[in-house]
C-alpha positions as CSV (number, residue, x, y, z in Angstrom):
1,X,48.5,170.3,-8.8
2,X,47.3,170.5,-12.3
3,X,44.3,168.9,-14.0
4,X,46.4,167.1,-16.6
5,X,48.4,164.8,-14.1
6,X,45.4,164.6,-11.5
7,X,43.5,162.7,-14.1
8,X,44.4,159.6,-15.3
9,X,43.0,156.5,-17.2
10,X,46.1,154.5,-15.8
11,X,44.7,151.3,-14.3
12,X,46.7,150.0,-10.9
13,X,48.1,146.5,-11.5
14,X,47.4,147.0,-15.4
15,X,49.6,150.1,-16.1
16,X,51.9,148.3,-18.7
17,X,48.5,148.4,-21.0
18,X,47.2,150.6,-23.8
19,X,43.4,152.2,-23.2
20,X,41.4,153.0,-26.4
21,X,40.2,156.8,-25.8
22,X,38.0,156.3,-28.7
23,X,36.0,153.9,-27.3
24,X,32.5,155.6,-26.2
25,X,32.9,153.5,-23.0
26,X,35.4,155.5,-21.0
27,X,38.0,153.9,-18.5
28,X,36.1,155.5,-15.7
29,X,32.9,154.4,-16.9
30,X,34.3,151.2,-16.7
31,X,35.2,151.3,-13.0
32,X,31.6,152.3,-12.4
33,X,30.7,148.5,-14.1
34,X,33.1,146.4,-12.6
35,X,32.1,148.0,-9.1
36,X,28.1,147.2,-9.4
37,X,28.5,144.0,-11.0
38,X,30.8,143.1,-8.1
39,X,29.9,140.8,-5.1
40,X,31.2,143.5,-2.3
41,X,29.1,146.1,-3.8
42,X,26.0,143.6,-4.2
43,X,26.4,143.0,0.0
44,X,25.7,146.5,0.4
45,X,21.9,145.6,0.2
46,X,22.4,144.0,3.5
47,X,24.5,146.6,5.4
48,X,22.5,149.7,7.7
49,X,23.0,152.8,6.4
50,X,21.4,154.5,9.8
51,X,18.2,152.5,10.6
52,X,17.6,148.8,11.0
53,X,17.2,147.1,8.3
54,X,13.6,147.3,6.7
55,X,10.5,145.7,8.1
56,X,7.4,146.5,7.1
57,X,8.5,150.4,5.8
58,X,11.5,150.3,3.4
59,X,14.5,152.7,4.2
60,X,17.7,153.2,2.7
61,X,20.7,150.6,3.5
62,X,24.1,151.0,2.4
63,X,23.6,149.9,-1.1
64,X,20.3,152.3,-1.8
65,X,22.6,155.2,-0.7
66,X,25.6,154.5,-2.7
67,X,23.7,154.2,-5.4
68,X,22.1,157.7,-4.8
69,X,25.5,159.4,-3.6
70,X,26.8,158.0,-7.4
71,X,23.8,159.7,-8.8
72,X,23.9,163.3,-6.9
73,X,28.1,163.0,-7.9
74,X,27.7,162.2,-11.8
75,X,25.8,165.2,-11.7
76,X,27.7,167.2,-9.4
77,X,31.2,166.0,-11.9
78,X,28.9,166.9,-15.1
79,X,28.0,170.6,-14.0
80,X,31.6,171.2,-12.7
81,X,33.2,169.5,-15.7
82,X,31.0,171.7,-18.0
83,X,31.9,174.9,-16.0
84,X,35.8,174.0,-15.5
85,X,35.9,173.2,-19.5
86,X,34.6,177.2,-20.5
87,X,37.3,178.5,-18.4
88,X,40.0,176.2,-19.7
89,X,39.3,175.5,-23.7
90,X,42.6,174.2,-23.6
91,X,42.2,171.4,-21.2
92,X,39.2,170.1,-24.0
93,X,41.5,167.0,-25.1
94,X,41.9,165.8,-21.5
95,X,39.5,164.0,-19.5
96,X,38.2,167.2,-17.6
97,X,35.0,166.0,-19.7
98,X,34.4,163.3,-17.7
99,X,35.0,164.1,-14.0
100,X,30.9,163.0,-14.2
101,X,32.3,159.4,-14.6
102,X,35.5,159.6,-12.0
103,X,33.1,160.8,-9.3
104,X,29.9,158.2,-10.0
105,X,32.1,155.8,-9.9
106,X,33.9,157.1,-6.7
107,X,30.8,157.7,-5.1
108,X,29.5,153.8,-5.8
109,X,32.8,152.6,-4.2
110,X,33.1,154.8,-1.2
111,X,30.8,153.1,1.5
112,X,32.2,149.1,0.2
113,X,34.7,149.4,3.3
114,X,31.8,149.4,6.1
115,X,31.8,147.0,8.5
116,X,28.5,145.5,9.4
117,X,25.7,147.8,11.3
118,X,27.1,151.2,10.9
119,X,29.1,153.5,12.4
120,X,28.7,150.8,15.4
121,X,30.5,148.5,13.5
122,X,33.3,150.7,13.3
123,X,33.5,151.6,17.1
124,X,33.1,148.1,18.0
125,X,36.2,146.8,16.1
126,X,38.3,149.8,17.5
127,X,37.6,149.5,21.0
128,X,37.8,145.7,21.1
129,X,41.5,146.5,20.7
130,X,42.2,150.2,22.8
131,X,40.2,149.0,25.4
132,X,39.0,145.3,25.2
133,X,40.6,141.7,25.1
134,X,42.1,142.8,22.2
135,X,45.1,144.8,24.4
136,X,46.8,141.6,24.9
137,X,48.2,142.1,21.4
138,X,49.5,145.4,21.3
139,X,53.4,144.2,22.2
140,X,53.4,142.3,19.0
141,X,52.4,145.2,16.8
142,X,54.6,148.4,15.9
143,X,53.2,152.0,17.0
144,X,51.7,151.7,13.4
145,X,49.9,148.3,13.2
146,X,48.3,149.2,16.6
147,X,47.1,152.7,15.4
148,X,45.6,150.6,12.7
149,X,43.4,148.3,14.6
150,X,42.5,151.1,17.4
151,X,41.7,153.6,15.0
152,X,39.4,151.3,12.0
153,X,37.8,153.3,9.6
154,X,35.8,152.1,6.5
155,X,37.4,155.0,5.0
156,X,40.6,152.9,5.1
157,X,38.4,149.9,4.1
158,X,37.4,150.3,1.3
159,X,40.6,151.5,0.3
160,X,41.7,148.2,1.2
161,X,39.0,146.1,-0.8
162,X,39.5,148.1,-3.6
163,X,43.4,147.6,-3.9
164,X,45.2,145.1,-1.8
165,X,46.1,142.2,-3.5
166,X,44.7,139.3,-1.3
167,X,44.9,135.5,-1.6
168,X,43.6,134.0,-5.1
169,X,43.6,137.2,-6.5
170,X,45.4,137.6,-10.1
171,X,45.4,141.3,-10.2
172,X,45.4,143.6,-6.9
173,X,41.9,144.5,-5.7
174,X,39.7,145.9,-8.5
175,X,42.2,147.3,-11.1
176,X,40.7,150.1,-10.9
177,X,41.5,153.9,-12.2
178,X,44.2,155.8,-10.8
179,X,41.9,158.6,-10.0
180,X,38.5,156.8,-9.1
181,X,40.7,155.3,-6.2
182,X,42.4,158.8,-5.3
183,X,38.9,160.2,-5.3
184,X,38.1,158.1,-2.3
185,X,40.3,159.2,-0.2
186,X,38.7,161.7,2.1
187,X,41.9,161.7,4.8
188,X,44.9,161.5,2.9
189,X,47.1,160.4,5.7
190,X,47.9,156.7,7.6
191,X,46.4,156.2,11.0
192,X,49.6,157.2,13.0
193,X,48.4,160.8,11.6
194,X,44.4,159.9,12.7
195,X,42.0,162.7,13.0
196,X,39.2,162.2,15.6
197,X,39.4,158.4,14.4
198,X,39.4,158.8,10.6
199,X,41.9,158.1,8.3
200,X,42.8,157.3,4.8
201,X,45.1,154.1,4.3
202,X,46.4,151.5,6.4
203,X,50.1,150.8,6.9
204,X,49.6,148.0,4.7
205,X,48.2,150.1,2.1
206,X,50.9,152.9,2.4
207,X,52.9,152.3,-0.7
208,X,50.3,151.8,-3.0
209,X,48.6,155.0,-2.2
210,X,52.1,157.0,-2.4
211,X,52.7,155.3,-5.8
212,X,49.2,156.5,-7.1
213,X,50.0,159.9,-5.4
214,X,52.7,160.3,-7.2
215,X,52.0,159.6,-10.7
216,X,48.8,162.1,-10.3
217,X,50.7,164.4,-8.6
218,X,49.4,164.5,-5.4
219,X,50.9,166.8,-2.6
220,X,51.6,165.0,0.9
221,X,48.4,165.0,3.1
222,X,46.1,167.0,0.5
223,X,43.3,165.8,-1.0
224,X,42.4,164.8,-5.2
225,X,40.5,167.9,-5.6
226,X,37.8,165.2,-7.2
227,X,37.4,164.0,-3.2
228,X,35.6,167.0,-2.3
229,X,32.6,166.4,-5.3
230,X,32.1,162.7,-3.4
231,X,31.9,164.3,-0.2
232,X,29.5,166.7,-1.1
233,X,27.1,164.2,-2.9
234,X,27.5,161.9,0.6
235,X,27.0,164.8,3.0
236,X,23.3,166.2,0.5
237,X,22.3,162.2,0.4
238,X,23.0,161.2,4.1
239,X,21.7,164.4,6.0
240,X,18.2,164.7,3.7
241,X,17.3,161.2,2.3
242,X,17.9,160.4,6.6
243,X,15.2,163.1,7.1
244,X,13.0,161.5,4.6
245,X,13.2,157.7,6.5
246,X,12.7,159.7,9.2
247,X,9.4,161.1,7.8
248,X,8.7,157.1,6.4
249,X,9.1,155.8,10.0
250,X,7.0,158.4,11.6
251,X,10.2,159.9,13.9
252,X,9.4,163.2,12.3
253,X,6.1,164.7,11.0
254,X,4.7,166.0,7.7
255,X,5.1,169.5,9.2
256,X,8.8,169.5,10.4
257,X,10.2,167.5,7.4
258,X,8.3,169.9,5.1
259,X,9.6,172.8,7.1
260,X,12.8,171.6,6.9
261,X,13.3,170.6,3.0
262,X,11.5,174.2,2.3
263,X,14.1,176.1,4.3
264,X,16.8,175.2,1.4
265,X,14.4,177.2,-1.2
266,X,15.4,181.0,-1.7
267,X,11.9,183.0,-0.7
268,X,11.4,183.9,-4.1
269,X,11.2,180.8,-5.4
270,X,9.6,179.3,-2.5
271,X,5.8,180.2,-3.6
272,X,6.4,178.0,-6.8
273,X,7.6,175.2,-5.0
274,X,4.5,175.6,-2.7
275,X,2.1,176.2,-5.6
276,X,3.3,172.4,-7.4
277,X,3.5,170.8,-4.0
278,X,-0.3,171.6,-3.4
279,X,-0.6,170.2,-6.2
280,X,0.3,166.3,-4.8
281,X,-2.2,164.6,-2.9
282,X,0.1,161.5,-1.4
283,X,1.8,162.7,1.6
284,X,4.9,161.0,1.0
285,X,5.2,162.0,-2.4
286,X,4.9,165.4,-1.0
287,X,8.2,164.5,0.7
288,X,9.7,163.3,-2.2
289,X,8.9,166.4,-3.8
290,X,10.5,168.8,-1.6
291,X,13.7,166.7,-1.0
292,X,14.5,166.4,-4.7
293,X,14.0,170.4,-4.6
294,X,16.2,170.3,-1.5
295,X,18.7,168.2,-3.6
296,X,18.9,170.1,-6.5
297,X,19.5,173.7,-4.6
298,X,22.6,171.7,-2.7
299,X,24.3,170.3,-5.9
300,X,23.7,173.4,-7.8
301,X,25.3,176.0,-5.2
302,X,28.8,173.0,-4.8
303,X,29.4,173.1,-7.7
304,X,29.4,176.9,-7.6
305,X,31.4,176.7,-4.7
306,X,34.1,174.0,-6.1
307,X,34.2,176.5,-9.8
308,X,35.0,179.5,-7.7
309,X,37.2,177.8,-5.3
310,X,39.2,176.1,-8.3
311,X,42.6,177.5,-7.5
312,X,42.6,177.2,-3.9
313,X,41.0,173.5,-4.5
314,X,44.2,172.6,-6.5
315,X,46.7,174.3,-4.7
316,X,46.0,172.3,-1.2
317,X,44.7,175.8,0.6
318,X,41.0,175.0,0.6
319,X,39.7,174.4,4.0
320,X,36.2,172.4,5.1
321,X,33.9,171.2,3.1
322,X,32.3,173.0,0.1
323,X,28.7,172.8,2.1
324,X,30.7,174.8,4.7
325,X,30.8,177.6,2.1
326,X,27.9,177.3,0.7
327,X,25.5,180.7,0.8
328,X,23.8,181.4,4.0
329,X,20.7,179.9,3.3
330,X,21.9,176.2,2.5
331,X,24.5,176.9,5.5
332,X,21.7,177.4,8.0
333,X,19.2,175.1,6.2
334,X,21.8,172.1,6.8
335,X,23.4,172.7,10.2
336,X,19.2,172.5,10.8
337,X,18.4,169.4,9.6
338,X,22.1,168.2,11.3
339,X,20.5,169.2,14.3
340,X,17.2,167.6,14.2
341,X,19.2,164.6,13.1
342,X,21.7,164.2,16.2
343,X,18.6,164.8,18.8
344,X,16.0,163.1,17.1
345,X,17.0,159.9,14.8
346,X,20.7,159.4,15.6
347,X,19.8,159.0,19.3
348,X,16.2,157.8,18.5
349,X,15.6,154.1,20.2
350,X,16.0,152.0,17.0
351,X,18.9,153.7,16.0
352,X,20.0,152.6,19.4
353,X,19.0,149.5,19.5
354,X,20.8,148.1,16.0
355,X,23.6,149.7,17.4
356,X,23.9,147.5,20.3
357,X,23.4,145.0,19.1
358,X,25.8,145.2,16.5
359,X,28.7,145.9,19.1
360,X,27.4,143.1,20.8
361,X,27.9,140.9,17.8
362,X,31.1,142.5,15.8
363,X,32.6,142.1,19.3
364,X,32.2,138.5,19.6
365,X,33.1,137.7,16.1
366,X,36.4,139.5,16.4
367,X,37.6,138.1,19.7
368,X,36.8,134.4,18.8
369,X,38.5,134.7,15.0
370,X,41.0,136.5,16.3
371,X,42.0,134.1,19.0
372,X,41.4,131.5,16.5
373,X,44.2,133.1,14.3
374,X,46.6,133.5,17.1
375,X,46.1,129.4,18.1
376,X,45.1,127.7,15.2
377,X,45.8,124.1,16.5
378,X,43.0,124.4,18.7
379,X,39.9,122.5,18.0
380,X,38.3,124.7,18.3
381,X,40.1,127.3,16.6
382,X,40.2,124.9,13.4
383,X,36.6,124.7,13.6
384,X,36.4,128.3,13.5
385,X,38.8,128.7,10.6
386,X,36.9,126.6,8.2
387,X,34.2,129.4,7.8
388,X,36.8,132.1,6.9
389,X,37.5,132.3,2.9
390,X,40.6,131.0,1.7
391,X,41.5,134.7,0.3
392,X,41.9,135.7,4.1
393,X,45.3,134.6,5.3
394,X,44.3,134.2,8.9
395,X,47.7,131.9,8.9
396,X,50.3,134.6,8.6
397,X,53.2,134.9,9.6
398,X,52.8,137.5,11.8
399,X,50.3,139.0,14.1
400,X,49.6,142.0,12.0
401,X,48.8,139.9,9.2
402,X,46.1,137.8,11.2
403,X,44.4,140.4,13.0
404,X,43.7,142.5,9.2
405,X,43.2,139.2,7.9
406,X,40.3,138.3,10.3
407,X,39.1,142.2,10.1
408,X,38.8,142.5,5.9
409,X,36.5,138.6,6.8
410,X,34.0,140.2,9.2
411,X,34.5,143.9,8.0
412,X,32.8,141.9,5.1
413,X,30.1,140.4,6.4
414,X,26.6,141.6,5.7
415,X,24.4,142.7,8.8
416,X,22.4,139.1,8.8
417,X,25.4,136.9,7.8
418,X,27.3,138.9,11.0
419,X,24.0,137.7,13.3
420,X,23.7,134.0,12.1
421,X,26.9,133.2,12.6
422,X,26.6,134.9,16.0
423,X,23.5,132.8,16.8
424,X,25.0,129.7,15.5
425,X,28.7,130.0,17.6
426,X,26.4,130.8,20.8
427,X,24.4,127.8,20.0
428,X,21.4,129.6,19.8
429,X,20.4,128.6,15.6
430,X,21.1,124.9,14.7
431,X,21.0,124.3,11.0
432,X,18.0,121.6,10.3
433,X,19.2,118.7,8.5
């Protein structure tokens, strides 16, 4: 793979058009714009990132991180564009300059897929069909379909919202940048090819992800080398800004979160860290301190990683992630703070809690709409129908169709939109008239 072909300004669904590349707005830059200003991106706000939504003690949602991720990726794409441009002069008329833009705007776009309430969310659409009501439908699918539907993945998502052409639509999905959308796509394979659940593209999807493979050049089942700069800025925001809402709700203490953050600081620069954070009386901001210290160690030794591990990157023989080969310290300081996470937030009651819940709930949505779509003459199915957006064709011709149709409505939904209309099927909220 070569840098020339693996970045491209073309637009899908607009490539018959001419870009100005003298424009100080760039083409990725203007990805970035039409994803923020968009409605999908804007429901974010209402999505859990790991914790309930916020109460009395604000912690991140979907929409706070993704904005972060974009953040720790512009930079991440600006230090590696900078480095990648004084080993190849040549490349200086291409848009190796703005790899800062291709991954910000990546980065904003690669959590839109999530169902409501997490990973829950995920798990609760998956297992509805491998091992709930939903296996009545799995002689009207192909091998495929049903590895679809078993296997969801907001990965897949948002692969999905971004492209696929649905009802009303003038232009497929977001018309957005060959290689913003390649740069998404942590699992470059359908769900028939699934590893442990994650994927890149549904079957539905296929052919437009092998058409923007092959005009940037991209070799069967290996990743835009631009993918592993977005995984890298989700992996530093997820694993430390969770520690920090840990700290907020009080899960972990001053102490363990400080020790935690510090352990990322090489020991000779450690005492200067220590000597400005004594310096900060509020204890939070003490956090805040540390984890943007934290932050700034991780980006600076990926990029390092993704410079020296250029060739390799582009020739498909790069294995892991580029945390994984990061120095010793970061290594240990992260598989640490992994760790704590797994034994004391991930399992922590709360966490626990929204996640029942929100099985609970996707669950129910997904069997009655689903049901609805498969007998639409009912009463009650019609009923049911009338809340689904025209855009969804929940009246296809075929089961496939229907069953992603009624996924890409609730997949949708925000975490409160998901519960009211929960409440107000099970008669338990009656709008006041």
């Amino acid at each position: 793979m070569n840098w020339e072909q693996l970045l491209s300004n073309k637009r899908l669904g607009q490539e018959y058009k001419h870009h100005n590349t003298k424009e100080e707005r760039t083409e990725f830059k203007r990805d970035y714009d039409r994803l923020i200003f968009s409605a999908p991106f804007r429901r974010l706000q209402n999505k859990t990132q790991v914790f309930p939504l916020p109460g009395r003690i604000f912690v991140h949602n979907r929409l706070t991180h993704s904005l972060e991720v974009a953040s720790v990726g512009r930079s991440l794409g600006d230090d590696t564009s900078r480095r990648l441009l004084e080993r190849h002069p040549e490349l200086h008329n291409t848009h190796l300059g703005e790899i800062g833009d291709i991954v910000q705007a990546a980065c904003l776009a690669h959590d839109m897929g999530n169902p409501p309430f997490g990973h829950s969310g995920e798990r609760a659409i998956a297992t509805f069909f491998s091992e709930g009501p939903g296996m009545e439908y799995k002689s009207n699918l192909t091998r495929d379909e049903w590895a679809d539907i078993t296997h969801f993945d907001g990965n897949a998502n948002a692969f999905r919202l971004l492209t696929h052409k649905f009802k009303g639509r003038r232009d497929g999905g977001f018309v957005l940048t060959y290689s913003t959308l390649a740069s998404i796509i942590k699992y470059p394979f359908p769900s028939s090819k699934a590893n442990k659940q994650k994927f890149g593209f549904f079957q539905d999807d296929a052919d437009t992800y092998r058409k923007i493979a092959d005009e940037l050049g991209l070799v069967e089942g290996i990743r835009h080398p631009l993918v592993y700069l977005v995984e890298a800025a989700d992996d530093i925001c997820y694993e430390i800004m969770d520690i920090e809402d840990a700290h907020k709700l009080k899960i972990l203490t001053t102490v363990e979160t400080s020790n935690l953050l510090l352990s990322f600081i090489p020991e000779k620069r450690r005492d200067s860290v220590m000597s400005e954070y004594r310096q900060v009386e509020d204890v939070n901001e003490l956090i805040v301190y540390l984890r943007s210290c934290a932050i700034s160690e991780l980006e600076h030794e990926c990029v390092r990683v993704f410079v020296e591990n250029e060739e390799a990157i582009l020739n498909g023989k790069f294995e892991g992630t580029l945390i994984d080969h990061c120095n010793s310290l970061i290594c240990d300081a992260y598989k640490k703070c992994e760790e704590v996470s797994y034994s004391k937030i991930y399992h922590s009651k709360d966490v626990v809690d929204i996640e029942l819940a929100g099985y609970k709930i996707i669950r129910t949505l997904i069997e009655l709409f689903t049901d609805a779509a498969m007998h639409p003459d009912k009463a009650y199915s019609k009923l049911l129908l009338n809340r689904v957006s025209s855009q969804y064709d929940v009246f296809g011709d075929d089961t496939y169709t229907k069953i992603m149709a009624v996924l890409d409505f609730v997949s949708g939904m925000t975490d409160v939109y998901a519960l009211d209309l929960f409440r107000k099927i099970n008669g338990e909220s009656i709008p006041i008239i």
